[in-house]
GUKOL-483297 format. One record per residue (C-alpha): x, y, z; residue in one letter. Coordinates in steps of 0.1 Angstrom, whole numbers, plus 5000, padded with zeros to 4 digits. Example, Ala and Ser with C-alpha at 12.3 -4.5 7.8 and 13.67 -1.06 7.14 Angstrom:
2
<node east="5123" north="4955" up="5078" guba="a"/>
<node east="5137" north="4989" up="5071" guba="s"/>
***
This chain:
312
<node east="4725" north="3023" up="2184" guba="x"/>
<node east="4752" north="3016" up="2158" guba="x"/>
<node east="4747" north="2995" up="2130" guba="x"/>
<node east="4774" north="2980" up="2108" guba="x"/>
<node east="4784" north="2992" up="2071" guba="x"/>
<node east="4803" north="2976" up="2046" guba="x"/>
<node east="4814" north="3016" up="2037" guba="x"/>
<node east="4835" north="3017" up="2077" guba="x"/>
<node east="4851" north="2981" up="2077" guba="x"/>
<node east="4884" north="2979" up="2070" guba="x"/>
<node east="4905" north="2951" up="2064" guba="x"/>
<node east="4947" north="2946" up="2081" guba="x"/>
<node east="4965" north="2916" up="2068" guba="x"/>
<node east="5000" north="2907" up="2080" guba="x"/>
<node east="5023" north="2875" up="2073" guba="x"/>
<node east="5027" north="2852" up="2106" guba="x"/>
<node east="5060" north="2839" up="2120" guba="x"/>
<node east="5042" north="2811" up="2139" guba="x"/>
<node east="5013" north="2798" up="2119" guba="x"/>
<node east="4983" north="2803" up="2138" guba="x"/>
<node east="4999" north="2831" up="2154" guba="x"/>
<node east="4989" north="2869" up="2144" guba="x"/>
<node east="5022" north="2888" up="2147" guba="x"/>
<node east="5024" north="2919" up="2171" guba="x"/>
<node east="5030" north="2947" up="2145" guba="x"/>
<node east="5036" north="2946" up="2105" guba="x"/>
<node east="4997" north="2949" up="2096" guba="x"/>
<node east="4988" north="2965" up="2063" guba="x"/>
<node east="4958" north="2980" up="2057" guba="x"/>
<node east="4946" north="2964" up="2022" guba="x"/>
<node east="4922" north="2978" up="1998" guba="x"/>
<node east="4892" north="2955" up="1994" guba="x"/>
<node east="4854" north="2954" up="1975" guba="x"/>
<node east="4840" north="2929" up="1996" guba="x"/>
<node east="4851" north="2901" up="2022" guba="x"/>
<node east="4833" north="2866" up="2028" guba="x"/>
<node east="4862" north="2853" up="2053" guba="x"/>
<node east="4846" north="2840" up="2082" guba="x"/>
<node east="4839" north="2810" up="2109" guba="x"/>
<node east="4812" north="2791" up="2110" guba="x"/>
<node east="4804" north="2761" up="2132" guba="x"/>
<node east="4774" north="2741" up="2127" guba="x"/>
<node east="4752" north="2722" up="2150" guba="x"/>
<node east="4745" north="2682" up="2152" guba="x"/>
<node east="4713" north="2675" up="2157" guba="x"/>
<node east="4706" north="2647" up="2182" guba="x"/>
<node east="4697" north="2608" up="2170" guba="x"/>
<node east="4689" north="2598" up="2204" guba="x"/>
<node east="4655" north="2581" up="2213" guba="x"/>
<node east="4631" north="2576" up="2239" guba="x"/>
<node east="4629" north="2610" up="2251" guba="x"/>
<node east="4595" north="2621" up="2232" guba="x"/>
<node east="4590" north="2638" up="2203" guba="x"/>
<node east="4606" north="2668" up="2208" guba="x"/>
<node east="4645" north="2667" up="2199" guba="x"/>
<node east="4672" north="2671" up="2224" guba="x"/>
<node east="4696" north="2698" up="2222" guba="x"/>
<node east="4721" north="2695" up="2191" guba="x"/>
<node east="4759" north="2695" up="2197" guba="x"/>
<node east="4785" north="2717" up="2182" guba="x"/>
<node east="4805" north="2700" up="2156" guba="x"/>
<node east="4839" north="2712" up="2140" guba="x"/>
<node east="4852" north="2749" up="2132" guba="x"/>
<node east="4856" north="2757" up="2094" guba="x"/>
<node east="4872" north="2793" up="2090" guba="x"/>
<node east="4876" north="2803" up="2054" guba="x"/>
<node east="4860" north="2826" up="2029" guba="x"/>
<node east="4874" north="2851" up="1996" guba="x"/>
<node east="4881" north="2884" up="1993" guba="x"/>
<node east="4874" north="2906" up="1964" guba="x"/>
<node east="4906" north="2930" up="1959" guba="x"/>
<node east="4916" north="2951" up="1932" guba="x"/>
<node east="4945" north="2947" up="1908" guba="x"/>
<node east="4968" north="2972" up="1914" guba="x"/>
<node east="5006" north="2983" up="1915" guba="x"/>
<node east="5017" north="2980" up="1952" guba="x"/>
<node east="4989" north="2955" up="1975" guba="x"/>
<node east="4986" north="2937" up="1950" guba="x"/>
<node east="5024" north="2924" up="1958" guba="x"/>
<node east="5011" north="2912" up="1992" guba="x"/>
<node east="4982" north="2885" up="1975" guba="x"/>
<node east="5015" north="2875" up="1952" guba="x"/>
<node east="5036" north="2865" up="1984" guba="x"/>
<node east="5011" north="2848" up="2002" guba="x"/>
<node east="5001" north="2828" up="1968" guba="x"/>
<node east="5035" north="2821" up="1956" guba="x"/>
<node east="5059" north="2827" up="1983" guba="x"/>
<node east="5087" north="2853" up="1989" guba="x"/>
<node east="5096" north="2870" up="1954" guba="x"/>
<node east="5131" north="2880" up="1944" guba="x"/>
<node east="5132" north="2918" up="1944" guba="x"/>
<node east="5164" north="2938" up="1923" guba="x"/>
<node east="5165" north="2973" up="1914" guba="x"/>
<node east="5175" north="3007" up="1931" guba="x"/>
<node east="5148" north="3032" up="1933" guba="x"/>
<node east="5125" north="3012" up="1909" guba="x"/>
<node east="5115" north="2978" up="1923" guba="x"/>
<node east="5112" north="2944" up="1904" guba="x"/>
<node east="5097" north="2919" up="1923" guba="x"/>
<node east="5096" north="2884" up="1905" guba="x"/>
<node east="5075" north="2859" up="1917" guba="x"/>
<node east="5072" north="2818" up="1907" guba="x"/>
<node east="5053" north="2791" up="1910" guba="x"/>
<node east="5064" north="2760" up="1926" guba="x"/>
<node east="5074" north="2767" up="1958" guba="x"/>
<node east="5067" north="2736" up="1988" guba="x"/>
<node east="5063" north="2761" up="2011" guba="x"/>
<node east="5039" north="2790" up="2012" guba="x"/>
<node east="5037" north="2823" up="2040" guba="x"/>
<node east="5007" north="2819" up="2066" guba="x"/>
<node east="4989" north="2852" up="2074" guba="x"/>
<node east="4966" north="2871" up="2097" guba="x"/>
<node east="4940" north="2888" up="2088" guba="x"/>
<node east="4917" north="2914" up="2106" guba="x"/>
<node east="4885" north="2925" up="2096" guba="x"/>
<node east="4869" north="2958" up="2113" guba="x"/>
<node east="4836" north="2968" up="2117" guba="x"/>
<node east="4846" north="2999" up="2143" guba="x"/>
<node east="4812" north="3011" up="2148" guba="x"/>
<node east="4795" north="2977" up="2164" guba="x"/>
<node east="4824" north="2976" up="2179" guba="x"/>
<node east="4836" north="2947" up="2164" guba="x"/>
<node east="4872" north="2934" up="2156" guba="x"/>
<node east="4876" north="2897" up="2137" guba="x"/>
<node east="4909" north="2884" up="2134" guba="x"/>
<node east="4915" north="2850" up="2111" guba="x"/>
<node east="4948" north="2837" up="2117" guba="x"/>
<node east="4966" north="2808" up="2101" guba="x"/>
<node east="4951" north="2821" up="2066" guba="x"/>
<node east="4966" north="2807" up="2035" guba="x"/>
<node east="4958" north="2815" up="2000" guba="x"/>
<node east="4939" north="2788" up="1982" guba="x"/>
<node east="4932" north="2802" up="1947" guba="x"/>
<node east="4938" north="2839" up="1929" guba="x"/>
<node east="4912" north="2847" up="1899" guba="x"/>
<node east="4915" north="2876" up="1876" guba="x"/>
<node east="4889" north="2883" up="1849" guba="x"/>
<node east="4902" north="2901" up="1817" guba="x"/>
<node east="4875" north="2923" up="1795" guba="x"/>
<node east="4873" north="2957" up="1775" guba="x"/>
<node east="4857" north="2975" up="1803" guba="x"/>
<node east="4849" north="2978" up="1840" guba="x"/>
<node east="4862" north="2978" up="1875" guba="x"/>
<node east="4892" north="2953" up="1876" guba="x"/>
<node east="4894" north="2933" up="1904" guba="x"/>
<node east="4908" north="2896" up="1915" guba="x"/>
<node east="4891" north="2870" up="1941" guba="x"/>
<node east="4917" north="2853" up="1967" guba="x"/>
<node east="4902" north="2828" up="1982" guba="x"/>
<node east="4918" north="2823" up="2013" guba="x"/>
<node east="4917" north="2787" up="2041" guba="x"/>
<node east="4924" north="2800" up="2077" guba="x"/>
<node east="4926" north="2782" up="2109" guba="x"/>
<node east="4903" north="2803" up="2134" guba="x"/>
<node east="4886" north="2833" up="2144" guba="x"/>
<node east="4889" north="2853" up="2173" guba="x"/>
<node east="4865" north="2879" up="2179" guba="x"/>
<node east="4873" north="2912" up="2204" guba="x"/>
<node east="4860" north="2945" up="2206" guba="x"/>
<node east="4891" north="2963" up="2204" guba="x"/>
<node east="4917" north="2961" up="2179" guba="x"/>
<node east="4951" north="2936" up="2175" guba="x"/>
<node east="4963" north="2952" up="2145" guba="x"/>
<node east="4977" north="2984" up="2165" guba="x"/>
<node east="4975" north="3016" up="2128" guba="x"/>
<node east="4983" north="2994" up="2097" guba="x"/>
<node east="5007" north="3008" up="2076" guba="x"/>
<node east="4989" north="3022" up="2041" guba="x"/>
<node east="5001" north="3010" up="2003" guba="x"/>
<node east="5003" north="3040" up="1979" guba="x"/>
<node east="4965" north="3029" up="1960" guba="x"/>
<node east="4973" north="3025" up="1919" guba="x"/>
<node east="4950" north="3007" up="1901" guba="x"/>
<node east="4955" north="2993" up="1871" guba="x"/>
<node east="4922" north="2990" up="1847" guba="x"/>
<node east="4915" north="2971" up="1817" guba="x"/>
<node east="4924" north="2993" up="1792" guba="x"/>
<node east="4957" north="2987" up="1808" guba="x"/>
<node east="4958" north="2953" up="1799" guba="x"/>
<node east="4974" north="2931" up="1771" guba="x"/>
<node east="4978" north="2895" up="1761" guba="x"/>
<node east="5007" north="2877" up="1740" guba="x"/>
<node east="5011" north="2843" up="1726" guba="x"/>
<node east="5049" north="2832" up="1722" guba="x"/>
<node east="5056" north="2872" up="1724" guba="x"/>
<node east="5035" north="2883" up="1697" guba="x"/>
<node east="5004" north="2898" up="1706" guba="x"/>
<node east="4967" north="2880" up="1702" guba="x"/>
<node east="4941" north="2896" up="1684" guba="x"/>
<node east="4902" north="2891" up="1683" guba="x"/>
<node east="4901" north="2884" up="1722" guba="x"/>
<node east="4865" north="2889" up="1735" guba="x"/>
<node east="4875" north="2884" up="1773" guba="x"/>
<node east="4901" north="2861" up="1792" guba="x"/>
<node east="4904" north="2845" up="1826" guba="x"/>
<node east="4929" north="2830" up="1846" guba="x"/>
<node east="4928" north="2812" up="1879" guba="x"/>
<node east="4960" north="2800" up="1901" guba="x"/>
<node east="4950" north="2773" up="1925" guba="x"/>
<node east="4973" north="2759" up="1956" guba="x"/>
<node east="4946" north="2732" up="1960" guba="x"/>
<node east="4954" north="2735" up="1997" guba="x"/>
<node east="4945" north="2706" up="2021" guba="x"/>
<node east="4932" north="2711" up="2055" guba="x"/>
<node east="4949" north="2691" up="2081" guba="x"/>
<node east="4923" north="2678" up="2102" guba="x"/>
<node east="4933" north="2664" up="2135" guba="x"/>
<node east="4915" north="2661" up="2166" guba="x"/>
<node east="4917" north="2688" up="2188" guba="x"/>
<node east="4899" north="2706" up="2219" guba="x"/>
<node east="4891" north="2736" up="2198" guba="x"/>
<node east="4875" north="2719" up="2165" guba="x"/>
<node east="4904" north="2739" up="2145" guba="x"/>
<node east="4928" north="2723" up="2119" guba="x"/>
<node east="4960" north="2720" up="2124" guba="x"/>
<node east="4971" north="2735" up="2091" guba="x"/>
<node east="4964" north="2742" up="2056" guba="x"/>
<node east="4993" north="2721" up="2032" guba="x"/>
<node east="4992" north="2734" up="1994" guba="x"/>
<node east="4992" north="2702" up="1967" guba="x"/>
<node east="4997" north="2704" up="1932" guba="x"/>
<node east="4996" north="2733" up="1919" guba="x"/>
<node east="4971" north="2742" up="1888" guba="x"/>
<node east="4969" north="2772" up="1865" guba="x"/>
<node east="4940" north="2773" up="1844" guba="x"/>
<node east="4914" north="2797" up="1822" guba="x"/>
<node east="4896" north="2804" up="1798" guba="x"/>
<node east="4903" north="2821" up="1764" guba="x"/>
<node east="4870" north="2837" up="1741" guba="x"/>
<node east="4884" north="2847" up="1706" guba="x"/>
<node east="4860" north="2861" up="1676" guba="x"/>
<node east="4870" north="2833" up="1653" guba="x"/>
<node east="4892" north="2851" up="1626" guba="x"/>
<node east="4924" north="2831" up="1614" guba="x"/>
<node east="4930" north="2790" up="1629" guba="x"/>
<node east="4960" north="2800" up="1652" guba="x"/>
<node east="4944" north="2787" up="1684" guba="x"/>
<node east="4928" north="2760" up="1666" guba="x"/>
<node east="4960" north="2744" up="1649" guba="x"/>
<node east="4977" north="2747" up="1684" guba="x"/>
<node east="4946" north="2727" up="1701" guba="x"/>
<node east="4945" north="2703" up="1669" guba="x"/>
<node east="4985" north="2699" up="1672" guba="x"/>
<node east="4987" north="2695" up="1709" guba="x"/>
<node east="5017" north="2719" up="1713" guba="x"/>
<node east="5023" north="2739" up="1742" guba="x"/>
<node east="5024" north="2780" up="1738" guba="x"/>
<node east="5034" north="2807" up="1761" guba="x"/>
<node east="5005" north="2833" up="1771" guba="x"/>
<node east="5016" north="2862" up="1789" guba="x"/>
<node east="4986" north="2884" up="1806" guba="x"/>
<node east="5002" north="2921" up="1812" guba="x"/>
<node east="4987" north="2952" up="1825" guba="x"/>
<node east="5012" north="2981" up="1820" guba="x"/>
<node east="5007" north="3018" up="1837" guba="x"/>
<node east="5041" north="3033" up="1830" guba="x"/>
<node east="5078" north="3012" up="1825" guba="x"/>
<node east="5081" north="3016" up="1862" guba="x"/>
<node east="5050" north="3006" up="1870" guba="x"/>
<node east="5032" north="2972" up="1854" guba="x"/>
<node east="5024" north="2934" up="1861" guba="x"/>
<node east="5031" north="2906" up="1840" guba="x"/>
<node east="5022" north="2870" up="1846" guba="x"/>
<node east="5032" north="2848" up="1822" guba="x"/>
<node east="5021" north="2807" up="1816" guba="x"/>
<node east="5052" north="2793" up="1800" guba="x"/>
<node east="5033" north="2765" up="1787" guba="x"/>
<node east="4998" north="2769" up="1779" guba="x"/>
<node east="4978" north="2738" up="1763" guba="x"/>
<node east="4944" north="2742" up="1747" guba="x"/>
<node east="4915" north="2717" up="1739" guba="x"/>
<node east="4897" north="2714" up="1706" guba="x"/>
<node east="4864" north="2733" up="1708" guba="x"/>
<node east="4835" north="2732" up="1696" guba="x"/>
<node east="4824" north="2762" up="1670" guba="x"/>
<node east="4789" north="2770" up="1668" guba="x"/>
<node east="4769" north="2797" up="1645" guba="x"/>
<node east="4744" north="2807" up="1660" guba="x"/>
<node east="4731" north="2834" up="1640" guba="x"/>
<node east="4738" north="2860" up="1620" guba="x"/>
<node east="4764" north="2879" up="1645" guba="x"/>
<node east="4801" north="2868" up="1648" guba="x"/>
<node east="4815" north="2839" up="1658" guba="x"/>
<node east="4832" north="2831" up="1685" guba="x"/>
<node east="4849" north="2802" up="1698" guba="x"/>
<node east="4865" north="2795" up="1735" guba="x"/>
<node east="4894" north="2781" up="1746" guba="x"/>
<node east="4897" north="2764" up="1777" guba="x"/>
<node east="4936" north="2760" up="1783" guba="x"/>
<node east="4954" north="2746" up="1808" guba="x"/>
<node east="4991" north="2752" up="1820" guba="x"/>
<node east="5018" north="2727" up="1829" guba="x"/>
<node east="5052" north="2733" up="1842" guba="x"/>
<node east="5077" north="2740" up="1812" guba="x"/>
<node east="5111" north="2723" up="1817" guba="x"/>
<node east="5135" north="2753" up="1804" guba="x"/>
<node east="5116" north="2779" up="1824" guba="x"/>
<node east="5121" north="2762" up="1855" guba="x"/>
<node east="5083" north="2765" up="1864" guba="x"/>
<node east="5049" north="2763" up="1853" guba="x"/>
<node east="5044" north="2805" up="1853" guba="x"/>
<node east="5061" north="2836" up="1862" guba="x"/>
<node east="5052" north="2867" up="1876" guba="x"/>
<node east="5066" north="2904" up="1873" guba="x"/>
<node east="5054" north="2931" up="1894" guba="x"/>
<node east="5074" north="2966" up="1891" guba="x"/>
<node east="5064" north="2994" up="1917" guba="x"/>
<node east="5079" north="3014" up="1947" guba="x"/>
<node east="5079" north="2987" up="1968" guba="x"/>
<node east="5109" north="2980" up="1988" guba="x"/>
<node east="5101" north="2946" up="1997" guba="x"/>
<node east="5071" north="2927" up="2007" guba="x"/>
***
C-alpha cells in the first residue's frame, strides 16, 4: 500500500485565461519547501428540536480554498510569485533579461495550481488562485525562503494528472549572504535581521452559488510593511522616525550583474521606538516601518529581477 511523502509531491502552477479555469498547457513545475493550499468545508451542526437527545445529521456549509506556500528566493521561479503578486512586468534586454515589476496595478493574473502526491495516486488542482500576501525574512544565515499566501476559488481532486510534463525553471538560489540593504542609496549598517511583507489584502467575493465557491478574489489597497532590527549605533533611524520623513529602503540580493533581485520601497516611514537595556549585551532597537506610494516614483515600490528569463 502506498503512503504519501512530502519528498514525491510536486507542485505545477500556470496563469489562467478564464479565472476559475486551469488552462490546458503552460504549467511550470515550481520549486517549493512546503504547501498548506487546500479546501476545506465544514459542517453545521443541527439546532433542531424534538427529535431526542441525540443530534441530527449536520449540513455542509460553504467552500473556503486557500492556504501558503513556502518557496525559495531565487533567480528564475521566483519571477512567476512576482507576476501573479504584482501583475505582468516589463521585460528589456537581449540575451540578459530585466524584468521590472510595480505595484499598483487594479488588475492582478489568476492562476492554477496543482499539487501531486503520485504515489496515493492523488492529483489536487486549485484554480482561480490569487496571491494575497508575499513575505521574505532577511538574516545573516540560513535557508532563504518567502511565504505566498495564496486565496483560490476551488479544488478539484482526480487521480490522474491535468498538468500534462510542466516545463522546469533553471533552480538558482540566492542565499543571505547574497543579500544587502540601502537607505536613500547608501548602505545601512548594524542591521540584526529585516523583514518585509507585500499584501494585496484581497477580498473574497461571496455570492450564492450551487457549489459554496466564490465568485472571485478582488485585491484592495495595497500595503507594504516590515520590520527593521538595528544594534543601536549612530541616531539615523531615530531622527527619521522623530522627523517623520519618508526614506527609500532598497532590499537586494545580487549573484552576479546578470543575475540579482532588487525590491525597492520608495518611501519608507518609521515609528518612534522604544529602546530598552536590558543588560549588559548590545542594544538594539526595532523599527517597524511602513511604506506609502511616493508621488515622483510613480508607485509605492519597485522591483528588479535580472535572469535568463525570456518572459514570464
Amino acid at each position: 500500500m502506498a503512503r504519501a511523502q512530502g519528498a514525491r509531491s510536486q507542485l505545477a502552477a500556470a496563469f489562467e485565461t478564464t479565472y476559475g479555469t486551469a488552462p490546458a498547457s503552460g504549467f511550470m513545475q515550481m520549486p517549493f519547501a512546503s504547501a498548506s493550499l487546500g479546501a476545506e468545508q465544514p459542517l453545521l451542526a443541527s439546532e433542531l428540536l424534538g427529535y431526542g437527545r441525540d443530534p441530527l445529521a449536520p449540513l455542509k456549509d460553504a467552500v473556503t480554498a486557500d492556504g501558503a506556500i513556502t518557496v525559495p528566493l531565487d533567480a528564475e521561479a521566483f519571477g512567476f510569485w512576482l507576476k501573479a503578486a504584482f501583475g505582468a512586468p516589463t521585460t528589456t534586454g537581449t540575451t540578459n533579461k530585466t524584468h521590472t515589476y510595480k505595484s499598483g496595478s487594479w488588475s492582478l493574473p489568476s492562476m492554477a495550481i496543482e499539487v501531486a502526491m503520485p504515489e496515493i495516486p492523488r492529483f489536487a488542482m486549485y484554480t482561480g488562485c490569487v496571491l494575497d500576501q508575499l513575505s521574505i525574512a532577511m538574516q545573516r544565515s540560513g535557508l532563504l525562503t518567502t511565504d505566498v499566501k495564496l486565496v483560490a476559488q476551488g479544488e478539484n481532486v482526480a487521480t490522474a494528472t491535468a498538468a500534462g510534463t510542466p516545463t522546469a525553471y533553471a533552480l538558482q538560489r540566492f542565499g543571505h549572504f547574497n543579500g544587502a540593504i540601502k537607505r536613500n542609496g547608501t548602505a545601512l549598517g548594524n542591521i540584526v535581521s529585516a523583514d518585509l511583507t507585500y499584501a494585496n489584502n484581497v477580498e473574497r467575493i461571496e455570492t450564492i452559488r450551487n457549489d459554496g465557491r466564490i465568485d472571485g478574489a478582488d485585491p484592495s489597497i495595497a500595503a507594504l510593511t516590515g520590520k527593521i532590527d538595528v544594534r543601536f549605533a549612530d541616531t539615523t533611524l531615530m531622527d527619521q522616525a522623530l522627523n517623520g520623513t519618508a526614506a527609500s529602503l532598497e532590499f537586494s540580493w545580487t549573484i552576479s550583474a546578470n543575475v540579482s533581485l532588487t525590491i525597492t520601497a520608495h518611501a519608507v516611514y518609521l515609528p518612534r521606538p522604544r529602546v530598552e537595556i536590558q543588560g549588559p549585551q548590545g542594544i538594539q532597537a526595532s523599527f517597524d516601518w511602513q511604506a506609502a506610494h511616493d508621488p515622483v516614483a510613480g508607485q509605492m515600490c519597485t522591483i528588479v529581477l535580472k535572469n535568463a528569463v525570456a518572459s514570464y
